[in-house]
NUTOR-933193 format. One record per residue (C-alpha): x, y, z; residue number from 0; residue in three letters. Coordinates in steps of 0.25 Angstrom, whole numbers, plus 2048, in hexadecimal, padded with zeros to 3 digits. Example, Ala and Ser with C-alpha at 12.3 -4.5 7.8 and 13.67 -1.06 7.14 Angstrom:
// residues 2
831	7EE	81F	0	Ala
837	7FC	81D	1	Ser
***
This chain:
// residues 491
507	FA1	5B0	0	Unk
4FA	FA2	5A9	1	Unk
4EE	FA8	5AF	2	Unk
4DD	FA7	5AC	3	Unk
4D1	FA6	5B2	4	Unk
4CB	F9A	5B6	5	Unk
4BC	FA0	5B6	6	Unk
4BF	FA9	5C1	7	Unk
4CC	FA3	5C7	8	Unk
4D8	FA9	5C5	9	Unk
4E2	F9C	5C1	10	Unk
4F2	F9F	5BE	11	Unk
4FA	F92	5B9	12	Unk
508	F91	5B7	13	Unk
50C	F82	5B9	14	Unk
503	F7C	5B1	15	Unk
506	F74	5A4	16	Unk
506	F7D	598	17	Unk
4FF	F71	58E	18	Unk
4F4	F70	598	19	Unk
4E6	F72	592	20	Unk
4DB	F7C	598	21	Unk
4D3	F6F	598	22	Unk
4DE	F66	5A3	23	Unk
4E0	F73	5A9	24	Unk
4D1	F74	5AC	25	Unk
4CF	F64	5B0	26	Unk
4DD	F63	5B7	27	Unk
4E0	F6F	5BE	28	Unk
4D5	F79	5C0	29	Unk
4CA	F6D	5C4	30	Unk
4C1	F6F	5B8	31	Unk
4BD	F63	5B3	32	Unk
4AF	F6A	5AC	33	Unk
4B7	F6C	5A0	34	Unk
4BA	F5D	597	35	Unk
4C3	F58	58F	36	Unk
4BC	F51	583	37	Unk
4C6	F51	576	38	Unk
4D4	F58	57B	39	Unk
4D5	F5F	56C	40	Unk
4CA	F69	56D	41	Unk
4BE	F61	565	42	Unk
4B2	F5F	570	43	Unk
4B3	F6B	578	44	Unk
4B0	F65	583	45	Unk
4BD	F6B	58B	46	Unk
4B4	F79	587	47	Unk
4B8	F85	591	48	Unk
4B8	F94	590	49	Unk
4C3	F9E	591	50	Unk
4BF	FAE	592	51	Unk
4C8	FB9	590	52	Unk
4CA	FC5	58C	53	Unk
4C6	FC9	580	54	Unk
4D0	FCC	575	55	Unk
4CF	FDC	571	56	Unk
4C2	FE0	579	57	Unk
4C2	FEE	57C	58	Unk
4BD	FEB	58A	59	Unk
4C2	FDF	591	60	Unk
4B6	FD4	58D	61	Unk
4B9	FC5	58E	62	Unk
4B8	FBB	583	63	Unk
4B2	FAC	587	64	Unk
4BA	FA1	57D	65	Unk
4B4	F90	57F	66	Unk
4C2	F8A	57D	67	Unk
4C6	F79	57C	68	Unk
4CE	F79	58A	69	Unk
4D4	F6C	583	70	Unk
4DE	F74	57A	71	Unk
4E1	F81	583	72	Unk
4EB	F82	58B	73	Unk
4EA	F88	599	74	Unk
4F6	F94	593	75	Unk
4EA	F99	58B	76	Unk
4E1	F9C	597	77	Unk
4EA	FA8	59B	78	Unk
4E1	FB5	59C	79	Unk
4D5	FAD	599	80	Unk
4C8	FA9	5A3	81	Unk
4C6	F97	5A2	82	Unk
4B8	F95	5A5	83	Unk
4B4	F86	5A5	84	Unk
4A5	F7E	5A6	85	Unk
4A8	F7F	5B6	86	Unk
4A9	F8E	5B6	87	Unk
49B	F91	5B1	88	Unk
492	F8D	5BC	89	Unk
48F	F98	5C5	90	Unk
489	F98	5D3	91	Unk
484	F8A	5D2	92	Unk
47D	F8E	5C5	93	Unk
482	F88	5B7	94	Unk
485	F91	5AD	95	Unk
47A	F91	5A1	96	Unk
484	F8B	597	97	Unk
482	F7E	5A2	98	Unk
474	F80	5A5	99	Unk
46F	F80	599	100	Unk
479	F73	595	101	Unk
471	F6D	5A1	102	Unk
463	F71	59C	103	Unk
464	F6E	58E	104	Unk
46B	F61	592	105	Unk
476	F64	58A	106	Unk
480	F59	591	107	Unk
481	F4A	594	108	Unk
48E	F45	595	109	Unk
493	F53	599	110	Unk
4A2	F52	593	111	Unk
49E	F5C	588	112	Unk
497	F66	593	113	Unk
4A0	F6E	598	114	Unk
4A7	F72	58B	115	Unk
499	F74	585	116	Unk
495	F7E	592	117	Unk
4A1	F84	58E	118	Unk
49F	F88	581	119	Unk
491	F8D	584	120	Unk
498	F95	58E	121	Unk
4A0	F9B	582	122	Unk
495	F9E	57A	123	Unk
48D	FA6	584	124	Unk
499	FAC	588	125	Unk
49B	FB2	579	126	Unk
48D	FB2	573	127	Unk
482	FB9	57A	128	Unk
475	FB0	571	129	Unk
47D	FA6	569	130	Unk
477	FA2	55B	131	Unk
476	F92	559	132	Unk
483	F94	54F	133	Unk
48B	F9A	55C	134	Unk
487	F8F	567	135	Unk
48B	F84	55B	136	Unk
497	F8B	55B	137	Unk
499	F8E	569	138	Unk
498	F7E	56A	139	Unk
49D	F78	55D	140	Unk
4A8	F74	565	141	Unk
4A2	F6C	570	142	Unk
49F	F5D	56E	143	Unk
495	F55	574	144	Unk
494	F46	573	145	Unk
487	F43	57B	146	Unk
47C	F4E	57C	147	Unk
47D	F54	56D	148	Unk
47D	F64	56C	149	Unk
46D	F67	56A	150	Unk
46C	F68	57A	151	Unk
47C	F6E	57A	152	Unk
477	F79	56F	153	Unk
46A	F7B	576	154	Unk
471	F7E	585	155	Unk
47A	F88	57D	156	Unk
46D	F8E	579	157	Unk
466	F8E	586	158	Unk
471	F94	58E	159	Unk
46F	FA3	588	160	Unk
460	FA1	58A	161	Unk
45F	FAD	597	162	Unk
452	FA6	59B	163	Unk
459	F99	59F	164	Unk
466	F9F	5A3	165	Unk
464	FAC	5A7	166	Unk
473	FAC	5AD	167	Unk
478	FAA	59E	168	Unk
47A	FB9	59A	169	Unk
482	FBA	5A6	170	Unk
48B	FAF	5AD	171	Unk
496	FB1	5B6	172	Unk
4A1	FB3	5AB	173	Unk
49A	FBF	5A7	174	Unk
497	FC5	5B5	175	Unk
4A7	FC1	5B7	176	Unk
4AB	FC7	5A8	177	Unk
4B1	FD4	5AF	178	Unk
4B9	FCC	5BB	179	Unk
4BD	FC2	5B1	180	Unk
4C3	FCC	5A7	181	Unk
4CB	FD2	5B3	182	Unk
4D2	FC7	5B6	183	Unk
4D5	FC3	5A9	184	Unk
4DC	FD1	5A7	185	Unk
4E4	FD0	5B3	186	Unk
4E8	FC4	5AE	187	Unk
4EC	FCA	5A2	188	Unk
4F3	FD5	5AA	189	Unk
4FC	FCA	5AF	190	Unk
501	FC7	5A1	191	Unk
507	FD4	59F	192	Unk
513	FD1	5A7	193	Unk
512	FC2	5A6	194	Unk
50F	FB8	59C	195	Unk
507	FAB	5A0	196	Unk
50E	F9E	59E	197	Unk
50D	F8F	5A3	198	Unk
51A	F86	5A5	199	Unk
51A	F77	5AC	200	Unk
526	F70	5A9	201	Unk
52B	F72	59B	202	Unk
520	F77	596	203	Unk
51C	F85	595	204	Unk
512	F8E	58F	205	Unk
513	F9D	58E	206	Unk
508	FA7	58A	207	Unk
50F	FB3	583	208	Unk
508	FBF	586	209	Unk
50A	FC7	578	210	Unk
50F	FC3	56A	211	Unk
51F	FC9	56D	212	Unk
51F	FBD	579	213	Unk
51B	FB4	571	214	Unk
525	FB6	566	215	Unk
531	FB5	572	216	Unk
52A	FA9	579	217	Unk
52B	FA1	569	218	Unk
539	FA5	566	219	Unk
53D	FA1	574	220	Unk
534	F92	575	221	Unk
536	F91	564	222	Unk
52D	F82	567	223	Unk
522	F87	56F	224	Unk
514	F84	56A	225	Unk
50C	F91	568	226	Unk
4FF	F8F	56F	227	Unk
4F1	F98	569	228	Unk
4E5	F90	56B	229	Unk
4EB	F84	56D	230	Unk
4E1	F7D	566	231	Unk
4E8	F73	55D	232	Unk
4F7	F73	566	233	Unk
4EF	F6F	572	234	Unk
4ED	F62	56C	235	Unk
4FA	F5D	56D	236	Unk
4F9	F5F	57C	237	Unk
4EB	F59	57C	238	Unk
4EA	F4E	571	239	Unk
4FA	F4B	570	240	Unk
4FE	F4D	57D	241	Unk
50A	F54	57A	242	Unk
511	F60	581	243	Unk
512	F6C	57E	244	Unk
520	F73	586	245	Unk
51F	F82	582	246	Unk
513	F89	57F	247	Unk
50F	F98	57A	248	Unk
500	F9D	57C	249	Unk
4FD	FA8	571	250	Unk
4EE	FAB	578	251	Unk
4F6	FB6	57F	252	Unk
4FA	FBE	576	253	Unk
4F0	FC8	56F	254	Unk
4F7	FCB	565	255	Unk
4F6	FBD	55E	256	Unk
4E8	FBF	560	257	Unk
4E5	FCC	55A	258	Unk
4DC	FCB	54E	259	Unk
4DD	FD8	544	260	Unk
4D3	FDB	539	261	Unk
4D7	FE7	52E	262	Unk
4D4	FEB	520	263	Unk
4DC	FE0	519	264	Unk
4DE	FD4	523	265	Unk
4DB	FCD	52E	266	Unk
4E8	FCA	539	267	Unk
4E4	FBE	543	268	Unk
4EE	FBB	54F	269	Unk
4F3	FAE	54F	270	Unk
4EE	FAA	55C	271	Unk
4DF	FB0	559	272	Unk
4D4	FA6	55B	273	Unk
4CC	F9F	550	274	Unk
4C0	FA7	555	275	Unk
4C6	FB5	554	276	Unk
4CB	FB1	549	277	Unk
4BE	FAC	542	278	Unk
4B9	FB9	547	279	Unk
4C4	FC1	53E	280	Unk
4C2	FB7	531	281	Unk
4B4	FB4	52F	282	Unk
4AF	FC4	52B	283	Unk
4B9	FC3	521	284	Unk
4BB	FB3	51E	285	Unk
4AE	FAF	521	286	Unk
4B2	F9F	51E	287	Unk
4C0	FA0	525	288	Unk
4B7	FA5	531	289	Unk
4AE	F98	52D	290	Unk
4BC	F90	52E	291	Unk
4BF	F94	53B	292	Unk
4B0	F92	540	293	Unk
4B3	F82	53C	294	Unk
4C0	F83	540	295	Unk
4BD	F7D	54C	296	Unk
4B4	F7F	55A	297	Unk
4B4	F8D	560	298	Unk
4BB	F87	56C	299	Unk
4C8	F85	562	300	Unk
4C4	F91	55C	301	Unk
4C5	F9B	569	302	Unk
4D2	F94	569	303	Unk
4DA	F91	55E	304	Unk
4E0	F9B	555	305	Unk
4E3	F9E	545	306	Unk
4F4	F9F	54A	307	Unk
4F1	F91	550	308	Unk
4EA	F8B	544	309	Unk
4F5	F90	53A	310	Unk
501	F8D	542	311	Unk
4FB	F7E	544	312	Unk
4FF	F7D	534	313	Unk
4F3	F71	534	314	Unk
4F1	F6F	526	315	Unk
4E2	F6D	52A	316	Unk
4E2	F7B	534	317	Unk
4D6	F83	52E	318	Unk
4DB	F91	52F	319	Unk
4E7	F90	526	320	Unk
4E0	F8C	517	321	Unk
4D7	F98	51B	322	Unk
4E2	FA0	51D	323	Unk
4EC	F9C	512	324	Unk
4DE	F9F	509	325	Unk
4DD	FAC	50E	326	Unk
4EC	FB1	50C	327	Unk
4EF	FB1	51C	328	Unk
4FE	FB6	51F	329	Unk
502	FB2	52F	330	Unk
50D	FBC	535	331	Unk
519	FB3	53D	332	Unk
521	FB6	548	333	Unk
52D	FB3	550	334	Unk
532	FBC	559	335	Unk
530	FCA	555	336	Unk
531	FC6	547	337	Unk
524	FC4	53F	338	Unk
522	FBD	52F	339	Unk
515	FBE	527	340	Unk
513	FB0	51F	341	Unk
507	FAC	516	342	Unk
4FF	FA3	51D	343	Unk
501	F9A	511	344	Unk
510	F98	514	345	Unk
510	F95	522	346	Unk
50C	F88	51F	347	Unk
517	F7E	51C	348	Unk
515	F70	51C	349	Unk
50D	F66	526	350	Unk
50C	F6D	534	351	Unk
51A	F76	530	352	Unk
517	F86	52D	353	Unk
522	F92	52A	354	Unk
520	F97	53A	355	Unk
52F	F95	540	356	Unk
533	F94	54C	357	Unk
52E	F9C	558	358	Unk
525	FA3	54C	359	Unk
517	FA6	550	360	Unk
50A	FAA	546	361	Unk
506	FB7	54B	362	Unk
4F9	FB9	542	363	Unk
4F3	FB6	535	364	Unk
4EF	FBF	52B	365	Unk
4E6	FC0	520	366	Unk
4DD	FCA	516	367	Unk
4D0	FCF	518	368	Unk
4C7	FC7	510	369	Unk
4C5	FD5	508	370	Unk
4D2	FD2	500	371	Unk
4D0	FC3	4FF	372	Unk
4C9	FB8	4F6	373	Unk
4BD	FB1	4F7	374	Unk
4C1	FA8	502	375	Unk
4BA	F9B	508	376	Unk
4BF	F90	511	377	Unk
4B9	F82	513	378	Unk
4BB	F78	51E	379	Unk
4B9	F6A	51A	380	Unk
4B8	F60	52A	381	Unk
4AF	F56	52D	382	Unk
4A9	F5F	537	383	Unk
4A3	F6C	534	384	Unk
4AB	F72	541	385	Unk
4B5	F6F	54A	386	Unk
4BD	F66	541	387	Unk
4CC	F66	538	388	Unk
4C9	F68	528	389	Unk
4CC	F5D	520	390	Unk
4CD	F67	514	391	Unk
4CC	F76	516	392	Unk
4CC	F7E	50B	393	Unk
4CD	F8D	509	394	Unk
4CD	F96	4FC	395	Unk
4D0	FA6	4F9	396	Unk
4CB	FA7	4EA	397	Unk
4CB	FB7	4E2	398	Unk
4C3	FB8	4D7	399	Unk
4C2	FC3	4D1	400	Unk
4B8	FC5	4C3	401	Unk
4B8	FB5	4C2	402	Unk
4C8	FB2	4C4	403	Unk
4CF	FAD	4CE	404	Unk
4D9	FB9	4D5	405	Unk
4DF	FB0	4DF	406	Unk
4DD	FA4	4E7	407	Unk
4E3	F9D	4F3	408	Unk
4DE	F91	4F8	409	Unk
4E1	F89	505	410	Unk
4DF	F7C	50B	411	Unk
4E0	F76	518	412	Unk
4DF	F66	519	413	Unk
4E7	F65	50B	414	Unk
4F6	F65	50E	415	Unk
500	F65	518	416	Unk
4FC	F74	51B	417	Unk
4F2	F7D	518	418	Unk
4F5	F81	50A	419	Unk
4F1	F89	4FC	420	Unk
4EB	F82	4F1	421	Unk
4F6	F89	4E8	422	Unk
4F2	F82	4DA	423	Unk
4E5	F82	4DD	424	Unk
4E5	F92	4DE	425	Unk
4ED	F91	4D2	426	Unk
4E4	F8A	4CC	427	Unk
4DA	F97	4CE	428	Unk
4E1	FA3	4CD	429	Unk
4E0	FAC	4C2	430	Unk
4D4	FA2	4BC	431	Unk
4C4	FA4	4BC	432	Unk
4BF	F9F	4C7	433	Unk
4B4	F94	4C0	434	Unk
4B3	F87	4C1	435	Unk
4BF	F83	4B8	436	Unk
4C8	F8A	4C0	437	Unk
4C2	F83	4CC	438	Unk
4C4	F76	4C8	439	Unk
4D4	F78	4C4	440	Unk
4D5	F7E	4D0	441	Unk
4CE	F73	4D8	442	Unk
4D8	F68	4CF	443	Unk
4E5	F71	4D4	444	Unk
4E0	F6D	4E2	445	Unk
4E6	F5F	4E0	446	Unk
4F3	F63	4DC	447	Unk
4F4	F6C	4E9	448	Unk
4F2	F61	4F4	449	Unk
4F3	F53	4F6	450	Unk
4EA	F53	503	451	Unk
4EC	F47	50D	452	Unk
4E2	F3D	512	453	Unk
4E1	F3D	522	454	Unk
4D3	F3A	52B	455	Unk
4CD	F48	527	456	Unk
4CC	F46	518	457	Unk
4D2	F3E	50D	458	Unk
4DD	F45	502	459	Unk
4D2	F43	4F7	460	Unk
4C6	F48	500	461	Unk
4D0	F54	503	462	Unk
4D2	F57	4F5	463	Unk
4C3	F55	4F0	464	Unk
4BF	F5E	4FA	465	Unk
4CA	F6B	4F8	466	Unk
4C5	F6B	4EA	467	Unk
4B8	F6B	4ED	468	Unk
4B9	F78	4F8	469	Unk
4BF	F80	4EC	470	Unk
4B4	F7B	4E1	471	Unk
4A9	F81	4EE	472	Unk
4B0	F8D	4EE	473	Unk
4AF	F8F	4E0	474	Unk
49F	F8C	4E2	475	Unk
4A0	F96	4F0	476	Unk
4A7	FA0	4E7	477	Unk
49E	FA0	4DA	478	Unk
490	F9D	4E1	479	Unk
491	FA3	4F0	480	Unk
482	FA0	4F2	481	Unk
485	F91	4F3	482	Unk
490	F94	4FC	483	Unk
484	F92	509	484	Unk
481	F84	503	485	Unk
48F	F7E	502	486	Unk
496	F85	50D	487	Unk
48A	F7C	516	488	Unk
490	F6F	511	489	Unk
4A0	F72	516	490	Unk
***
């Protein structure tokens, strides 16, 4: 049985189809239709609802607000949490400002988009007390409209936190209801300690594992289920190939998979941290891997999707694992009580195949403070600035020290099979002074480490053309930082 809040309503399901999205459930079986479906794969945001819960490592008990793509959850992960849609805003015959102000501005037409729009504005006044422009384009990056266009959209986000319009906005009911809310989230948590949620409907079944030591015995004892985190790309095969998914085991349950740790020499993420506590951890340090994640995609996938998911995907176009490999990342294995620490670099095999066997789990990922690294810069190449897959992703960790190259590894993404080093080309470097001859040797080996393939993102000869030309801009980055401003604005 899983058990969350719908608003304020208790709700407990056990017969109800694990592969079933938060979206179906809504329209299907709680009669909330407010909530759309646009794209089924997370794009238009227009399936947009919110999910409070407990925040992670808060001293007092505080709840945390997350705007989610219902489209690609499954209802497993609304254990423990608070689903609040478009229908649960309106209090006392009043709409709440996020609405109002969609009305005034005469931000809607159609109304398809709205609700996932009112949504999102929702989040952001829920996490941002005065939002700056960069944090309402954010907050909505994720959201398309077809009709209106997003002056009017932009402008109700503004408008809502405006006290003189709105003066209900400082104070709605989720705030009057924070304490009684936060209780019944606990004493739903207080269930989990003798019992772990879990769905089942004819041969499927879906288990949450309440720590990491359940989940190791649940894998060894289902070798062929499909780990679940945030679901944002296995979703798909549900959603977009209709196919069904017989076991599945949630990780959002278990903290320690969570756990971020931050000390003197590295940085430890758990596999099933999100994207945005993990940009929160990376981008003090790696301020272009933090830049990565931002673009990674919308803060909807962000809130859900995790640096374990992304790796253990093995995409040859997944962002994270070029950044990674770049920056020496090590991944700590398990299966069972037994635990292996491999370099990110050899968990990569082939095409979609990695070194994990079976019933093995990535626990964490690992890797140095950027105190006892190189100079390290990343660069996403798409035909959108955000929210779209790279056609080329390029990522280099160059030491120079009094003019000569001390060490070099550079990774790719978009090149190969899998993410994968540049071997020649650091060859190429290493031990060398780092001038323009160096550079262009080191720009030829390029060739003679991959043959890129032509598909709909890019062709083989634009790919190759454009991998040497990242490493010949982070020789300019590197040798003129003032003009770093200027070219960065035309990635």
């Amino acid at each position: 049985m899983i058990r969350f809040l719908l608003n304020r309503e208790l709700k407990e399901e056990q017969d109800i189809d694990p592969n079933m999205t938060v979206l179906n459930y809504l329209r299907n079986h709680a009669a909330k239709p407010g909530t759309k479906e646009g794209c089924a794969s997370g794009d238009c945001g227009a399936c947009t609802v919110v999910l409070a819960e407990l925040k992670e490592s808060s001293p007092t008990p505080t709840l945390e607000y997350k705007s989610i793509n219902s489209c690609l959850t499954f209802v497993s992960a609304l254990q423990g949490k608070q689903l609040i849609t478009v229908e649960d805003l309106k209090h006392q015959n009043k709409l709440h400002p996020a609405q109002q102000s969609m009305v005034d501005c005469h931000g809607s037409q159609c109304g398809f988009c709205t609700p996932g729009f009112v949504m999102s504005m929702f989040a952001l006044g829920k996490n941002i007390g005065t939002p700056e422009k960069e944090d309402i384009q954010e907050a909505l990056a994720g959201n398309l409209c077809r009709c209106t266009g997003y002056r009017p959209i932009i402008d109700a986000a503004n408008a809502m936190f405006d006290d003189s319009l709105y003066s209900d906005a400082a104070s709605d009911k989720f705030d009057r209801d924070e304490q009684k809310t936060i209780t019944d989230l606990q004493r739903i948590r207080e269930y989990q300690i003798n019992e772990s949620a879990s769905l089942n409907q004819g041969n499927k079944s879906s288990f949450n594992p309440r720590n990491i030591d359940e989940l190791a015995d649940l894998y060894v004892q289902y070798p062929h289920a499909r780990l679940l985190a945030g679901g944002t790309d296995l979703a798909l095969e549900v959603t977009q190939m209709h196919r069904e998914l017989e076991i599945l085991i949630y990780l959002g349950d278990i903290d320690e998979l969570k756990q971020i740790n931050v000390d003197s020499k590295q940085i430890e993420l758990g596999a099933a941290a999100s994207l945005t506590r993990c940009y929160e951890s990376l981008c003090g340090d790696y301020p272009d891997f933090g830049e990565l994640l931002h673009r990674f995609a919308s803060l909807q996938i962000r809130n859900q999707g995790t640096l374990g998911g992304n790796i253990g995907n093995a995409s040859p176009i997944g962002d994270s694992p070029p950044a990674l490999i770049a920056l020496g990342a090590q991944i700590v294995l398990r299966k069972g009580t037994e635990t292996r620490t491999l370099k990110l670099e050899d968990y990569f095999i082939d095409y979609k195949v990695t070194a994990q066997q079976e019933s093995e789990f990535i626990e964490k990922v690992i890797l140095p403070r950027a105190a006892q690294n190189g100079e390290f810069r990343s660069y996403k190449i798409s035909k959108r600035l955000d929210d779209d897959i790279s056609a080329v992703l390029a990522c280099f960790n160059i030491t120079i020290k009094q003019g000569q190259v001390k060490d070099a590894i550079i990774a790719f993404g978009g090149m190969a099979a899998i993410p994968k080093r540049a071997n020649l080309c650091e060859q190429a470097l290493i031990g060398k002074e780092w001038n323009q001859k160096t550079l262009e040797q080191a720009v030829a080996a390029l060739k003679e480490d991959f043959a890129p393939i032509d598909d709909f993102r890019a062709t083989k000869e634009y790919r190759m053309l454009t991998a040497q030309n990242l490493l010949r801009r982070y020789f300019i980055e590197i040798e003129s930082p003032e003009v770093e401003t200027r070219v960065t604005a035309y990635v």
